[in-house]
N, C-alpha and C positions, 0 to 999 in steps of 0.2 A: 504493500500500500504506500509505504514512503518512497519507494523508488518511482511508482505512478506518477507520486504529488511531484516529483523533481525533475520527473520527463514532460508533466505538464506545465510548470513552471517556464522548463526551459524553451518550452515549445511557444506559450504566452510572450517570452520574454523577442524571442527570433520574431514573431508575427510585429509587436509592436517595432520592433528596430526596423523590420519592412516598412512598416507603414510608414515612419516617419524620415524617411532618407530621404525628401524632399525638402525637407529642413536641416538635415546636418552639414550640408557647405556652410548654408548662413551664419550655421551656429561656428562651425570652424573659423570662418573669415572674424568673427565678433572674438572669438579668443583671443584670434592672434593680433587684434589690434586695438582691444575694450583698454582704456587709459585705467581706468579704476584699476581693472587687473594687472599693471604693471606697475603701478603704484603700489598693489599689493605686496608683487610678486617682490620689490625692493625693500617692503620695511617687512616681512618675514623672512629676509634675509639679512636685513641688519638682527632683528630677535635674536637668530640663530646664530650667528656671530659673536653678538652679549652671552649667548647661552656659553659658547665655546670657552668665555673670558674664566667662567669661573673656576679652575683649577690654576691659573697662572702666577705665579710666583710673584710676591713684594718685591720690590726696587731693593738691589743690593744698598749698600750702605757705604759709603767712603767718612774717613775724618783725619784730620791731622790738625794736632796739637804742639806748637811750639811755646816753652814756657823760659822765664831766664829766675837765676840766683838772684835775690831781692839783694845780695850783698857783694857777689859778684857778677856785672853783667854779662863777663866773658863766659862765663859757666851755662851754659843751655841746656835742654833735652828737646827730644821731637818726639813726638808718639804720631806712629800712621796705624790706624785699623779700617779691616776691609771685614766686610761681615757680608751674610745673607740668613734671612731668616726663613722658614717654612714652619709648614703643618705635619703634626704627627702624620706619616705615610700613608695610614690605611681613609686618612679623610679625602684624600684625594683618589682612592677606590670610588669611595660611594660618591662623591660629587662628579664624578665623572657617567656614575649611571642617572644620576639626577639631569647632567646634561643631555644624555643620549633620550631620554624620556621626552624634555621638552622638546627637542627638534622634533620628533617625530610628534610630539602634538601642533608642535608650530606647522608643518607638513597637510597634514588636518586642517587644520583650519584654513589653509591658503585653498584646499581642494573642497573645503564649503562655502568658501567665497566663491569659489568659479562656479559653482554648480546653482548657487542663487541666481548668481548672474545670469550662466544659462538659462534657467527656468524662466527667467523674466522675457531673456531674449525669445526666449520659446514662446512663450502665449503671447507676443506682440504679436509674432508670424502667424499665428493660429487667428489674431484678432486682424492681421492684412488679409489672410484668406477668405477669411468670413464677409471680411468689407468687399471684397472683390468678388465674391459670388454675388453679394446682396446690390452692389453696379451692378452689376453683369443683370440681373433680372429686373432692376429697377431702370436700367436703360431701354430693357424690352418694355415695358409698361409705355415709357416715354416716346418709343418711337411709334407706337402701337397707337397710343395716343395722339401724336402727329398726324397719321394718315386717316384717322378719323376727323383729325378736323379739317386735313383738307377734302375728304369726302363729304362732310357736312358742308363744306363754302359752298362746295361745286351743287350739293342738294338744294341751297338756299337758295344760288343764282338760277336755277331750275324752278323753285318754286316748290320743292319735295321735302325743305324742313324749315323751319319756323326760327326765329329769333332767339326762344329759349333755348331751344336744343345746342342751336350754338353757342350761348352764352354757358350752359352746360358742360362740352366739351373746353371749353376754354377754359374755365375753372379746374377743369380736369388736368388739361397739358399745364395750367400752372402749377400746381399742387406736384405733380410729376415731374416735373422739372427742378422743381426747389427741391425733392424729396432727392435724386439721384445727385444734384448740386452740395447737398448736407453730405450726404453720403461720401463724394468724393473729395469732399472736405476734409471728412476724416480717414478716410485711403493715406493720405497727404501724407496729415498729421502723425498718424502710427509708424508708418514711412521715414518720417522725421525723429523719430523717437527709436525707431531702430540703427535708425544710419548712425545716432548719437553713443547710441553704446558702441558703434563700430569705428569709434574716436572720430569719427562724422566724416569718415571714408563713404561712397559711393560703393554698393550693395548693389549684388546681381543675384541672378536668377528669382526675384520678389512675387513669381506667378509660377508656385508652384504645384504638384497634384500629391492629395493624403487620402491614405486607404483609413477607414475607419479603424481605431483603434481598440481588438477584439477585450473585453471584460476579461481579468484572472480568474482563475479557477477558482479560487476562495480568496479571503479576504485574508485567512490567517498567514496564506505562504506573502503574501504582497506586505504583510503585516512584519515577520520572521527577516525576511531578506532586507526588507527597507531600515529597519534597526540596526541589523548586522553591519551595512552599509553605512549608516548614518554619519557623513565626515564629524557632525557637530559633536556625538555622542562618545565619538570613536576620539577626538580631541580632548573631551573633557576625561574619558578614560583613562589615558598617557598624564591627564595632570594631578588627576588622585594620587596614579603611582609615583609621581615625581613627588608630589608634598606627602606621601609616604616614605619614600626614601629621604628627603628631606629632613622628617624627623630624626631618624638612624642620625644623619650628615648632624643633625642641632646637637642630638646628647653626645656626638661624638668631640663639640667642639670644646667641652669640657675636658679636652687632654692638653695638655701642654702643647706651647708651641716652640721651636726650636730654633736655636740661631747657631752659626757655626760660620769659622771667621779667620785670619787673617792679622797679628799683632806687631810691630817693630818699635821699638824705642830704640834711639839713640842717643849717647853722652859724646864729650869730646873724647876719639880715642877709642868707644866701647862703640858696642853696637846688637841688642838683643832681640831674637826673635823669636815666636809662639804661637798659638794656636788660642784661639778665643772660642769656647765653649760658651753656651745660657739658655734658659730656656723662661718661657712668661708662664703665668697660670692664671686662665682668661676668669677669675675673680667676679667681675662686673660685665664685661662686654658682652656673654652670653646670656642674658639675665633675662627669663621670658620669652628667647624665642625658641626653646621647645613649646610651650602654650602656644604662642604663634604657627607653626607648623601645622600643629596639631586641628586649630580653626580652620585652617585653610584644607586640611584634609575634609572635615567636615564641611565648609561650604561646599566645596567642588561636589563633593559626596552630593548635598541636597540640590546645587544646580542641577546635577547628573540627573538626578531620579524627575527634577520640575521639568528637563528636555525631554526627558521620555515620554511623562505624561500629555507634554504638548504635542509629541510627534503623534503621537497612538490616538489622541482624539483628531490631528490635523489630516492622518490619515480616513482614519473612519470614516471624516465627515465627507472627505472627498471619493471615499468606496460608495460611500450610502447615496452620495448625488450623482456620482454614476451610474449606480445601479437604477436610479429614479430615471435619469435622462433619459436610457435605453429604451425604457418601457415608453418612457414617450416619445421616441423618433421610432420604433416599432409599430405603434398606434398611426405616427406621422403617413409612414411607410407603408402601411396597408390602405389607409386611406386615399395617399394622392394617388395608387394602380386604380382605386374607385372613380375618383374626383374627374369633374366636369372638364373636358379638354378646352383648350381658351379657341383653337381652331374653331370649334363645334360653336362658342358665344356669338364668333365674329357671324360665322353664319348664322344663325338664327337672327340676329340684330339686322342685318342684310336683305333676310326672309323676313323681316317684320312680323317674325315670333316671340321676339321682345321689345320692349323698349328700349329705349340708351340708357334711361334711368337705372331698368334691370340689367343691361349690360355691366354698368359700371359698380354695379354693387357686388354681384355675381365675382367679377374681374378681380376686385379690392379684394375678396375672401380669398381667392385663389394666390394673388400676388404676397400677401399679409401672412398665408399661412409660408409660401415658399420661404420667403423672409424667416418666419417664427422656425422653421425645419431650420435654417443656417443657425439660426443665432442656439439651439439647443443643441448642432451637433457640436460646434464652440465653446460649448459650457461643458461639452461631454469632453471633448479635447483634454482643456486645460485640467479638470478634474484628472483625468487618464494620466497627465504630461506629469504632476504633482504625487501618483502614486508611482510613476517609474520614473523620478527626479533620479532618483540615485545610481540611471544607467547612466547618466550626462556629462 
């Protein structure tokens, strides 16, 4: 049975990645040139850099002392000492897995910045497609619209329709006109707002075609893998264990630290030389930060468990309006194979079967609902896009 759920996973997972490879150039070209993400991609490498500082060795020590006989000035001495000081050895063990934990959480978190980002860049294109089916049919209205009213001029000048009917029609190609004009207002705009994440390079291929994207097999595998995946969670993970090891690194700082060194005095004549042993005993300087340490395991700890919570309902809710969606572009789906063809309106309208009046009502249900089918399979999208963010 678990081998089923993993063949059907992977098989959900291949369909989806079919589906949407009319969107992964975009999203490629927006990687390689989103400003934010290179901005990113440099102060998580300064981070990592800082990370790398923390085992590095105090500034050696230089001094030299020349002093004279208060009684005679020809009598001198010189003292040169050269020192370095460190940490008992085994702290630079554990500080170094302390380091190796943060990069790889800094790591993480750079690859849930880019996958936000994606996601964003994602439902723009999902929200241009949609605007672009919904031209596309609201141009058909318009033009549709057009040639009614020059068949109505030409009925007038004949004497075969009346005043209102064309003031009717008119009303109509305005409303139609402004509606495809709003419309490709916001084609623009989205347009504009994509090209910006693409550091406001100029963006190809913006007309492209998506297979609808098939529902998972349950909610629990989409649920299992998007956790497992989760960069956010997978970051805050690495940082428990770093302010765990952390702690270890605090109580260790209560060992002595060590200096070792380099001594020469000189007299006139003499000349001695030695070795400089000492060591400090951090007394006051470590004072509270095991407590310290210790909070900070705990926040991350409750951050950790508040991300999960958010992911597992942000999940759901986008499983549950999915699941809803379907059931109405299904409903959608069965209906338009029913639904009145617009060919069959024009004729009847022609046959003075209907009115214009019933034409254009008739028309509006038909246009209104094609619209209402885009803007639902767009909700179904983005929902879909947000439960396999974590292939992106």
């Amino acid at each position: 049975m678990k081998k089923n759920h993993i063949i059907l996973a992977l098989l959900a997972t291949s369909l989806y990645c079919k589906a949407q490879t009319g969107i992964e150039p975009i999203l490629q070209q927006i990687e390689a040139n989103n400003q934010e993400l290179k901005a990113n991609t440099a102060l998580i490498e300064a981070q990592k850099l800082e990370a790398q500082t923390i085992n590095n060795l105090p500034d050696p020590q230089f001094s030299y002392g020349h002093v004279w006989n208060s009684k005679e000035s020809s009598k001198t001495i010189g003292e040169l000492i050269i020192s370095q000081s460190f940490d008992f050895p085994t702290l630079y063990f554990s500080r170094n897995k302390v380091k190796n934990l943060q990069i790889k959480g800094y790591n993480f978190q750079a690859e849930a910045i880019r996958q936000d980002l994606l996601l964003q860049a994602k439902e723009i294109c999902l929200d241009l497609k949609a605007l672009q089916q919904q031209k596309e049919i609201l141009k058909e209205r318009l033009d549709q619209t057009k040639q009614l009213y020059d068949l109505y001029q030409e009925r007038l000048s004949r004497g075969d329709a009346n005043i209102l009917e064309i003031n009717k029609v008119k009303l109509e190609l305005l409303n139609a006109t402004t509606e495809w004009q709003l419309k490709e207002k916001e084609w623009k705009n989205k347009k504009e707002e994509l090209q910006a994440l693409n550091g406001n390079l100029p963006l190809e291929n913006l007309h492209f075609e998506l297979i609808r994207t098939p529902l998972p097999h349950s909610f629990e595998e989409v649920l299992q893998t998007s956790i497992a995946e989760d960069y956010n969670l997978l970051a805050l993970n690495e940082e428990i264990k770093a302010n765990q090891k952390q702690i270890k690194v605090n109580h260790s700082n209560w060992l002595p630290k060590l200096e070792l060194g380099y001594k020469r005095n000189s007299e006139p004549g003499t000349h001695f030389n030695g070795i400089v042993v000492g060591f400090s005993i951090p007394l006051f300087n470590n004072r509270k930060k095991v407590k310290i340490a210790q909070a900070e395991v705990l926040n991350s700890t409750l951050m950790k468990e508040v991300k999960l919570t958010q992911v597992e309902i942000q999940l759901k809710q986008a499983y549950q309006e999915a699941l809803s969606l379907s059931e109405s572009l299904s409903a959608y789906d069965k209906q338009f194979r029913a639904a009145t063809d617009l060919d069959l309106l024009k004729e009847a309208l022609d046959g003075g079967q209907i009115s214009l009046i019933e034409f254009f009502t008739e028309t509006s249900i038909i246009y209104q609902s094609q619209l209402n089918y885009i803007t639902l399979e767009n909700q179904y999208e983005k929902a879909m896009a947000l439960l396999y963010k974590h292939q992106l």
